[in-house]
C-alpha positions in Angstrom: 42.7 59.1 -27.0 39.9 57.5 -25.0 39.2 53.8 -25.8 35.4 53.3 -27.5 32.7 52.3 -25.1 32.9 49.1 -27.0 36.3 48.0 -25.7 35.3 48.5 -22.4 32.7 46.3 -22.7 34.3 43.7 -24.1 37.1 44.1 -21.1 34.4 44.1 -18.5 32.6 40.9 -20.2 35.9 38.9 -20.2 36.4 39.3 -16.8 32.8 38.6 -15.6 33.6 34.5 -14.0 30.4 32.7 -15.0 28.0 32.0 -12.0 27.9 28.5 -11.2 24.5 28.4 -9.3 22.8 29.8 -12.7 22.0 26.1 -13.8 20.3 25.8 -10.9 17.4 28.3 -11.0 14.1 27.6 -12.2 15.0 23.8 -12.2 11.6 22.3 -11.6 9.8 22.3 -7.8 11.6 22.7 -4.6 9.1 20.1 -3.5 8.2 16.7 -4.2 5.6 15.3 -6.7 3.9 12.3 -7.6 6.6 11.4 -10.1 10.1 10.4 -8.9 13.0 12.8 -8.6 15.0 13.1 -11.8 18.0 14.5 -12.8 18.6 13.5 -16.2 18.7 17.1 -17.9 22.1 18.8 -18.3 21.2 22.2 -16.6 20.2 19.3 -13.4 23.7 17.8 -13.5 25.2 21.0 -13.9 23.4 22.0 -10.4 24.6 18.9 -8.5 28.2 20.0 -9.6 28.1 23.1 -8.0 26.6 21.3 -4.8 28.9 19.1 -5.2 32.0 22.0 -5.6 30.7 23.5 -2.5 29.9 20.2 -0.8 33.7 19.2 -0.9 35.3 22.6 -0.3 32.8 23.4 2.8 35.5 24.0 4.9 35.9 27.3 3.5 33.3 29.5 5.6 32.6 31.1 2.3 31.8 27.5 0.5 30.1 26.8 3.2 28.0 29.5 3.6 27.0 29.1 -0.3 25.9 26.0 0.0 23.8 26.4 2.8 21.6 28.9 1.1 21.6 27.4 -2.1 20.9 23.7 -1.2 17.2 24.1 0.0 16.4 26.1 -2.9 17.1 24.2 -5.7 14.7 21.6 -7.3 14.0 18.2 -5.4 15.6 16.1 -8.5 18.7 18.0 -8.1 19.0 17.7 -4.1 18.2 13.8 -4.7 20.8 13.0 -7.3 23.2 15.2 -4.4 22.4 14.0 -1.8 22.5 9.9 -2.9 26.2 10.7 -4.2 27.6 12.5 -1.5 25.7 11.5 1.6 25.9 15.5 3.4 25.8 15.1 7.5 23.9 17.4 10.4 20.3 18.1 9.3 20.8 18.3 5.2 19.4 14.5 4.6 16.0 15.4 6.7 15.6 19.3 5.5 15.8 17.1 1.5 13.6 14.8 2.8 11.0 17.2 4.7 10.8 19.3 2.0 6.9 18.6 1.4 5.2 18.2 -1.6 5.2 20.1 -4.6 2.1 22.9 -5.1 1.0 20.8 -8.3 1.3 17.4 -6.9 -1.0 15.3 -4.2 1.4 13.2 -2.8 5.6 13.1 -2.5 7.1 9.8 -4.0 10.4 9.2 -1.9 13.6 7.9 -3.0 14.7 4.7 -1.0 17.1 7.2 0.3 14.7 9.5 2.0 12.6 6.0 3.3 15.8 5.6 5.7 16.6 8.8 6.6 12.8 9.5 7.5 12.8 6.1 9.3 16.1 6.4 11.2 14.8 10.2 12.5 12.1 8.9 13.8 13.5 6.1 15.6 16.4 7.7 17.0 15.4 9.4 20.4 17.8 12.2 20.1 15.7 13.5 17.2 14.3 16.9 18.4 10.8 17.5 18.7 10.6 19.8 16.0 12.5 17.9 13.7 10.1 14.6 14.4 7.0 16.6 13.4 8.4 17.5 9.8 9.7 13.6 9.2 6.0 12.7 10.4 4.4 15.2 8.3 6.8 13.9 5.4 5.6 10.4 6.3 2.2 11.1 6.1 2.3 13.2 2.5 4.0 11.0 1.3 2.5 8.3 -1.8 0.7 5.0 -0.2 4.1 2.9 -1.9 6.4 5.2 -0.3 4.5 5.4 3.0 4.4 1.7 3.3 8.4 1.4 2.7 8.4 4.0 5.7 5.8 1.7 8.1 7.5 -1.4 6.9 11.4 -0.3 7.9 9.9 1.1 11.2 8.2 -2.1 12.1 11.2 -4.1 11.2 12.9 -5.5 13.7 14.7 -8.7 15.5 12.7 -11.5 16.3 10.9 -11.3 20.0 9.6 -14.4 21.5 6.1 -14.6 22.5 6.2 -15.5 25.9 9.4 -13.6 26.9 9.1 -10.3 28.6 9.8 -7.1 26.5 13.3 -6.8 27.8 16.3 -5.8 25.8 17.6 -4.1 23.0 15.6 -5.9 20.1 12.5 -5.5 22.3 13.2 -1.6 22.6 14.0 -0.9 19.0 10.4 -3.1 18.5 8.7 -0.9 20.8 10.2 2.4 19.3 9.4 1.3 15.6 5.6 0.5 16.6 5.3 4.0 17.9 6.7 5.8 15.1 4.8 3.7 12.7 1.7 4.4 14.6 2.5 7.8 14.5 2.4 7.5 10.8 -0.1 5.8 10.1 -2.9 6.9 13.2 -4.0 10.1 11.6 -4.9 8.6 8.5 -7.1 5.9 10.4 -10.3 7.4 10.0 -9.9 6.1 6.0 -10.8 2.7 5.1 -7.4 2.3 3.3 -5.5 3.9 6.3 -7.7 1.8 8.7 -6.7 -1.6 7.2 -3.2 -0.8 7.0 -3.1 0.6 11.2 -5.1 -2.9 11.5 -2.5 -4.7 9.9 0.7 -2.6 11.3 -0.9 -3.8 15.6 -1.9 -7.8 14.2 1.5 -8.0 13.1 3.2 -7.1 16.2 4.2 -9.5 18.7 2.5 -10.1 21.9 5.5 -8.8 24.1 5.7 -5.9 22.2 2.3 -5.0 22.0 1.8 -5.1 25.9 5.1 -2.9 25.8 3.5 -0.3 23.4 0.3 -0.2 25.4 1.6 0.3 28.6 4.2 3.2 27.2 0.8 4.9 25.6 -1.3 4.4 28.4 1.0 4.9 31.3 0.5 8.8 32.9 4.3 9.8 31.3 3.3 8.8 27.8 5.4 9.8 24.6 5.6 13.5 24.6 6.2 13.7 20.7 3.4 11.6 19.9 -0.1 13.7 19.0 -3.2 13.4 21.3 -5.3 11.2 18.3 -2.0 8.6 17.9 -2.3 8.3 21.6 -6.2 7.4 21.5 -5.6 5.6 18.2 -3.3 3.8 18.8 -3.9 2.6 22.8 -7.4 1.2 21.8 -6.2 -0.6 18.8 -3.3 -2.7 21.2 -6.2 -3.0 23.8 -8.9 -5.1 21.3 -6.3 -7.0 19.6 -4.7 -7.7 23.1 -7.9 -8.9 24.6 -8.7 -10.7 21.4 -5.7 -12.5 21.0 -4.0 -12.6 24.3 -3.9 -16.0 27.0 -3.7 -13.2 30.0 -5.5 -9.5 30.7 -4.3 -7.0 28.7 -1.7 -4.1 30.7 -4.4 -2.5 33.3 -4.3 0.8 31.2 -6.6 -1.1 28.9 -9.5 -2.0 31.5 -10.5 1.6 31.1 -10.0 1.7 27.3 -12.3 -1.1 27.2 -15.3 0.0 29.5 -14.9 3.4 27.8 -15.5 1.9 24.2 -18.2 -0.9 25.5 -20.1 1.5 27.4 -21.2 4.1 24.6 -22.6 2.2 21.4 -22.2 6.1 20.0 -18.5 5.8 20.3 -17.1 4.4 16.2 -15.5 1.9 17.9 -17.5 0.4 19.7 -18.5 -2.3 17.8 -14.7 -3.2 17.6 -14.2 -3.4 21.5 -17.3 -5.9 21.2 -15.7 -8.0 19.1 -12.7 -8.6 20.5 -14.1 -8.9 24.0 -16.6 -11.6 22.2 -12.6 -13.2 20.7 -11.4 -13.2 23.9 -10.0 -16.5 26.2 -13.0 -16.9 29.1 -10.2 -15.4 31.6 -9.7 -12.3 29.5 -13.2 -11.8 29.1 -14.0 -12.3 32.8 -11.4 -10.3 33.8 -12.9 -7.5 31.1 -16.6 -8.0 32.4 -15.3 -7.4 35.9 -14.3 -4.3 35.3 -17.4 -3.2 32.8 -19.9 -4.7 35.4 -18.2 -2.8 38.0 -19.1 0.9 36.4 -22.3 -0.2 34.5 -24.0 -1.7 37.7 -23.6 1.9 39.6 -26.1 2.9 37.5 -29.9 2.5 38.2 -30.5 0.0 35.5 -27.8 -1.7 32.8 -27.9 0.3 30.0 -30.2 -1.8 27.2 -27.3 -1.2 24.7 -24.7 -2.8 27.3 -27.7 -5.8 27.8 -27.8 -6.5 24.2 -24.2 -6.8 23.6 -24.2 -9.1 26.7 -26.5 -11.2 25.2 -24.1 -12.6 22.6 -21.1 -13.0 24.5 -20.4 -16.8 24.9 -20.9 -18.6 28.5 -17.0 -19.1 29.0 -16.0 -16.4 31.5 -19.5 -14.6 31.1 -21.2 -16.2 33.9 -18.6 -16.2 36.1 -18.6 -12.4 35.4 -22.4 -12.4 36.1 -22.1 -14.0 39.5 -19.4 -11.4 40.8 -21.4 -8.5 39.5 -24.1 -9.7 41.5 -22.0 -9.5 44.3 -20.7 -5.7 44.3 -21.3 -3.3 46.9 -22.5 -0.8 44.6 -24.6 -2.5 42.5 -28.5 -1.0 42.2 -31.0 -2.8 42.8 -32.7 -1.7 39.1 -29.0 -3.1 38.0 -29.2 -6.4 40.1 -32.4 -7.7 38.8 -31.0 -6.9 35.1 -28.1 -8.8 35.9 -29.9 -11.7 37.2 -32.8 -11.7 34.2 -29.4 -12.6 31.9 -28.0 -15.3 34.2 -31.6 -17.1 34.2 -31.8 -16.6 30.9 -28.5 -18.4 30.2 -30.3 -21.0 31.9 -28.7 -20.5 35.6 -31.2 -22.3 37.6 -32.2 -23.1 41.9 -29.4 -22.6 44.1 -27.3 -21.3 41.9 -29.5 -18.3 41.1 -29.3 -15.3 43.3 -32.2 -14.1 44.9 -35.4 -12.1 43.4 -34.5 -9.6 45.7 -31.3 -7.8 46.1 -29.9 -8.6 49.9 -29.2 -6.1 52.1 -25.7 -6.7 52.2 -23.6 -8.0 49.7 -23.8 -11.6 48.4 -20.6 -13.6 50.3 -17.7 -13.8 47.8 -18.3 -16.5 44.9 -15.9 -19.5 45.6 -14.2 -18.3 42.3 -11.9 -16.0 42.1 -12.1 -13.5 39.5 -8.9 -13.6 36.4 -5.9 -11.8 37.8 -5.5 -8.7 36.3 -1.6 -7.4 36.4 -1.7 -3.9 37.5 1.1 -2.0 35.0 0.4 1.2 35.2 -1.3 3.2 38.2 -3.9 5.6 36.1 -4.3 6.5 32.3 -2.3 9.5 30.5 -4.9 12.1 31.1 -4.4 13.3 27.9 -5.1 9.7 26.4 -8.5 8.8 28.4 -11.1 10.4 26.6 -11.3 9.0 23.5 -13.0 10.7 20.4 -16.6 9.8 18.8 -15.0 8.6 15.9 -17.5 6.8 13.1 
């Protein structure tokens, strides 16, 4: 007598084990939105058990396996709420935190859990390359509240005195914060908000470190990991708020930073290298005019745009500056009368006044001697030289 096809059905229900990953589907967005990550739903804290299950019993190569597939695909509320609780190792914290944001949503509002693991990647030099580009990205997407928790634990760090050489640990871990925030915050520069808050980010650094950060972006083995733009960005910011602010010329990557962005009004910043050079201590702005006067003078007449801006410099350093241009080898001659219209006009009168006429030969050496500038790096990173015509 064969049992009814209704038995059997019954027999093969009963012994069907329930699958614990079905709580988990169609749980919400893999990733993250403007709202924070919840988990307050049953079907959610059903899901985190089953992480959790496999979490714990992941030394079974079977457990394991199971969670590895299932953990990126189950909502962000979900992998939060896991991941706070039971801390995973290797790459789990950053592939939750990298996840991006969510189709529907503009920006990714990150836990205070996902601020440190973003922060400590980015920070930690054994982070691969790959890796650092997804916690950047992550960084960047993420809301202007979360972003700034990100900037503000990267540019946290131990006290460095202001005339003490960037030596040390607590100098280092400065240095390497200051990068990573700059790489955060650089490509969003171009916006007013992002510009004030890159603005903010260099003011606040210490001298020490600044002059530390400068020469690592300007010196020819610059960061590898960081993108052309942060390099450009970032370089000329820690030039004109060194040669603002700074007693004593800025690391010698900057001279060329500087006559770059003074040279070409058509350049955004421009008016910004002005400024600071106008900011400057008369030995950082002689020893900045030395360098400008050096490359406009080759050319047959100073460039009206470079003459105005020269015009509202103040006399301390300036003339000084002046005088030694005078005195260049290569100076034109359409570029020595120039030079000596704005010292008469500064009211530089009789023997102190070069010639009408250019000499022959150079002028002997003035009895000043120009600002030392301290060579710290033998050329510019190639790739960080030629700055962009941002507005």
């Amino acid at each position: 007598m064969r049992a009814p096809p209704l038995v059997f059905l019954i027999t093969a229900l009963a012994c069907t084990k329930p699958d614990p990953w079905a709580p988990c589907r169609a749980l919400g967005p893999i990733g993250f939105s403007a709202s924070p990550a919840s988990c307050g739903e049953p079907a959610c804290r059903a899901c985190v058990a089953a992480l959790t299950d496999a979490w714990r019993r992941r030394a079974d190569r079977a457990a394991a396996n199971a969670f590895r597939v299932r953990f990126m695909s189950v909502a962000a509320g979900a992998r939060e709420a896991f991941a706070v609780a039971a801390r995973p190792d290797g790459t789990y914290p950053y592939e939750h935190c990298t996840a991006g944001v969510a189709p529907s949503s503009r920006c990714a509002v990150l836990s205070p859990y996902c601020v440190g693991v973003i922060r400590d990647g980015l920070v930690d030099g054994r982070t691969s390359l790959a890796a650092r580009g997804s916690l950047v990205r992550a960084a960047t997407g993420a809301c202007p509240a979360a972003r700034a928790a990100i900037v503000e634990r990267l540019t946290a760090c131990a006290p460095v005195a202001a005339g003490d050489p960037c030596e040390g640990g607590a100098c280092a871990a400065c240095v390497a914060g200051r990068l990573a925030a700059a790489s955060v915050l650089a490509p969003e520069a171009d916006a007013p908000e992002g510009d004030a808050a890159f603005d903010a980010m260099v003011n606040a650094t210490p001298e020490p470190v600044s002059r530390a950060v400068a020469e690592a972006l300007g010196a020819p083995d610059a960061p590898a990991d960081l993108e052309t733009v942060v390099v450009q960005r970032a370089l000329r910011r820690y030039c004109f708020a060194l040669v603002a602010r700074s007693a004593a010329p800025p690391p010698y990557a900057c001279n060329g930073v500087m006559v770059r962005f003074l040279t070409h009004a058509d350049y955004g910043d421009n008016g910004r290298a002005w400024e600071a050079l106008g900011a400057a201590t008369g030995a950082v702005r002689g020893s900045t005019l030395d360098a400008l006067l050096l490359e406009a003078a080759r050319a047959p007449t100073i460039d009206p745009a470079v003459q105005g801006r020269l015009r509202a410099l103040p006399a301390e350093g300036t003339l000084d500056a002046l005088q030694r241009g005078l005195r260049g080898a290569a100076v034109t001659d359409g570029a020595y009368a120039d030079l000596r219209r704005e010292l008469e006009r500064r009211g530089v009168t009789a023997a102190a006044l070069p010639p009408v006429n250019r000499p022959s030969t150079p002028l002997p050496a003035a009895t000043e001697s120009a600002p030392p500038s301290r060579r710290v790096a033998p050329a510019v990173r190639q790739g960080s030289s030629v700055p962009s015509r941002e507005g």
